[in-house]
N, C-alpha and C positions, 0 to 999 in steps of 0.2 A: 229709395232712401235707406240708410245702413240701421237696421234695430241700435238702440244706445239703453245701456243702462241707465236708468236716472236714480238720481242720488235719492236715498229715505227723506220724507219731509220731516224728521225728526229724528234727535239724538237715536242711537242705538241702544240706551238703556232707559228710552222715555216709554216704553209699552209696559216695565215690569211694576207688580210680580207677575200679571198674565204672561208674557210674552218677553224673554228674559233676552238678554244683548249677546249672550252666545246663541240662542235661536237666530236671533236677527242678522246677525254677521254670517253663521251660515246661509241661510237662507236666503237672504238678500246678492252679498259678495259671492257666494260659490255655485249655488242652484240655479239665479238671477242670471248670471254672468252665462252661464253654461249656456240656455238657451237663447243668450243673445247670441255669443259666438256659435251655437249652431246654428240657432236660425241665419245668420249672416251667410254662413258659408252653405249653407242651401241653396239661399236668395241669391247668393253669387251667377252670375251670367243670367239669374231665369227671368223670365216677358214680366212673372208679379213684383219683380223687386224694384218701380217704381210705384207699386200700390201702397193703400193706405195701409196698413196692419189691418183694420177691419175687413177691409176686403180680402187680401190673403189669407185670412182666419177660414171667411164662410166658402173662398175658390176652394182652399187645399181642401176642405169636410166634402166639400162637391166633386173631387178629384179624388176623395180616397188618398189623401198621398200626408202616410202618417209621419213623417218628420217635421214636413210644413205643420203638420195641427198639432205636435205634441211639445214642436220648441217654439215656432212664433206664434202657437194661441198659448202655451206657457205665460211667455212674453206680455202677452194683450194683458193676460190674465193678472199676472203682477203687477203689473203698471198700474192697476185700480186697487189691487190685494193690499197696499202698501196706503195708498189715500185712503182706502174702504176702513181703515183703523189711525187713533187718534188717542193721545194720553187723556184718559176721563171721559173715554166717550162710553157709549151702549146705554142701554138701558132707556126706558121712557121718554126722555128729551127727544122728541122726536118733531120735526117742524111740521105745521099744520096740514098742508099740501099734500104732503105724505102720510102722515097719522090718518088724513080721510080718505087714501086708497088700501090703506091695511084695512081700515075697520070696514068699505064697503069690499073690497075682492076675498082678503086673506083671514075675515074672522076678527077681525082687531086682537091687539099687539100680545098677548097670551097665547094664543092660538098660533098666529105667525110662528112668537119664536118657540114653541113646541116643534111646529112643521118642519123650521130651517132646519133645529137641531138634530131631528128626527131624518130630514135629509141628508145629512154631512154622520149620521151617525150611521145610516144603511148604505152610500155607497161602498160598496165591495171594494176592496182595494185601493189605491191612488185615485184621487181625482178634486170633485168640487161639489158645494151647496151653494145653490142661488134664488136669491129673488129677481126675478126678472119682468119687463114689460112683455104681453105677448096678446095682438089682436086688441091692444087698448086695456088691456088687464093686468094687474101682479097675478102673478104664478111663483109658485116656488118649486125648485125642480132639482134636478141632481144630472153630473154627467161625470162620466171614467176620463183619467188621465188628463191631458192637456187641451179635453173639447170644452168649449163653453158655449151659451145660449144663440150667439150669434150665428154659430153652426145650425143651429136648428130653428133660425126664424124668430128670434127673439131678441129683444135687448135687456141686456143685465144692469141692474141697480146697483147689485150687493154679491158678493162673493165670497166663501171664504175657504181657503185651500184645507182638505183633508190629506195632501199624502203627509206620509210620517215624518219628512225633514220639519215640517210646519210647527207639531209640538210633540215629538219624541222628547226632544233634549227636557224639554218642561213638563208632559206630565206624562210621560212613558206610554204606555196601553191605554190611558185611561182619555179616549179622544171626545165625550160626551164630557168630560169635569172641561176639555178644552174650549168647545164648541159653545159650551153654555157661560165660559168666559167672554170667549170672543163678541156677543150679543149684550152682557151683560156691563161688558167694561170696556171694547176696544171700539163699536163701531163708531164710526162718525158718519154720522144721521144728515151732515151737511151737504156731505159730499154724496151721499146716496140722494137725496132728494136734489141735489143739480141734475144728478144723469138721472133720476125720474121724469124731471124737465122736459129733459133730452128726447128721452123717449120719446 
C-alpha cells in the first residue's frame, strides 16, 4: 500500500504561540511530503511494500537498510507526531489509566517530564524523545534520525521530534524552552493513553 500524507487534524495556526503555522506548513507540507514521496519510491517493486508501516519500520532497522528507516519510519513517526499534539493540550490533564503508569514506571509526572525533556534535549543531532511501552513498562528513551522504538522492541506512546525543522522557525537554538513547550501546552494525553492501550 502507497505511504499517503494525511491531512493535520487541525487548522495550521491552532498549535500557536508554541508551534506557529509557518513551523506547521513547513514541517507538515514539505518535510512530511518528502518522506512519503521517498519512502514511496523506495517501496516501489520491493516484497515490504505490501506491509503494514510498522512492519517495514522494524524489517528495514533489521535489514540495516537506512532509506527504509529514515523516510518510512520518518513517516510512522509523523503520522502520531501530528495526533501526539492538540490545541490546549500538555500539562497535568492526564487520564487516569496512564497518570497510574507514570507514577508506578516513570517517577510520576515531575519526574517524567524532566526525563522526556532531558531526552529530546541530549540527543545529539536530528532525531526523537519517547515514551514508550517495553516488556510491559513506560521507558522513556531517545533514538537518532528517523529510528523509533519499534526498531528496538518497543511500542511508543508519545514522541516528539527534535531535528531543527520542528522548531527552528519558533524558538531558534533554544530547543529545551521548545521541548518544555511541547509537554507543557501541545500534548494530547488522549491520544497517548489510546496507544498506551494499544500497547
Amino acid at each position: 500500500m502507497a505511504l499517503e500524507l494525511p491531512a493535520l487534524p487541525y487548522a495550521y495556526d491552532a498549535l500557536g504561540p508554541y508551534m506557529s503555522k509557518e513551523t506547521l506548513e513547513f514541517h507538515h507540507d514539505k518535510h512530511h511530503q518528502a518522506y512519503v514521496t521517498n519512502g514511496n519510491n523506495l517501496l516501489k517493486d520491493s516484497p515490504l511494500a505490501s506491509s503494514s508501516i510498522e512492519e517495514i519500520c522494524k524489517k528495514a532497522f533489521a535489514d540495516k537498510n537506512a532509506g527504509l528507516i529514515n523516510n518510512v519510519g520518518q513517516h510512522y513517526n509523523h503520522i502520531h507526531f501530528w495526533k501526539w499534539m492538540k490545541p490546549n493540550g500538555g500539562g497535568k490533564k492526564i487520564p487516569a489509566s496512564l497518570q497510574k503508569a507514570i507514577d508506578s514506571d516513570l517517577g510520576g509526572y515531575d519526574k517524567m517530564r524532566a526525563d522526556f525533556v532531558q531526552a529530546g534535549l541530549t540527543q545529539f543531532g536530528s532525531g526523537w524523545a519517547w515514551i514508550a511501552v517495553k516488556d510491559g513498562k513506560l521507558v522513556i528513551s531517545k533514538t537518532p534520525n528517523g529510528e523509533n522504538p519499534l526498531m528496538h522492541g518497543a511500542s511508543p506512546i508519545l514522541g516528539v521530534d527534535v531535528w531543527e525543522h520542528s522548531y527552528y522557525i519558533d524558538y531558534r537554538n533554544l530547543r529545551q524552552k521548545y521541548l518544555e513547550a511541547f509537554v507543557d501546552n501541545l500534548v494530547n494525553w488522549d491520544y497517548v493513553a489510546e496507544m498506551h492501550a494499544k500497547a
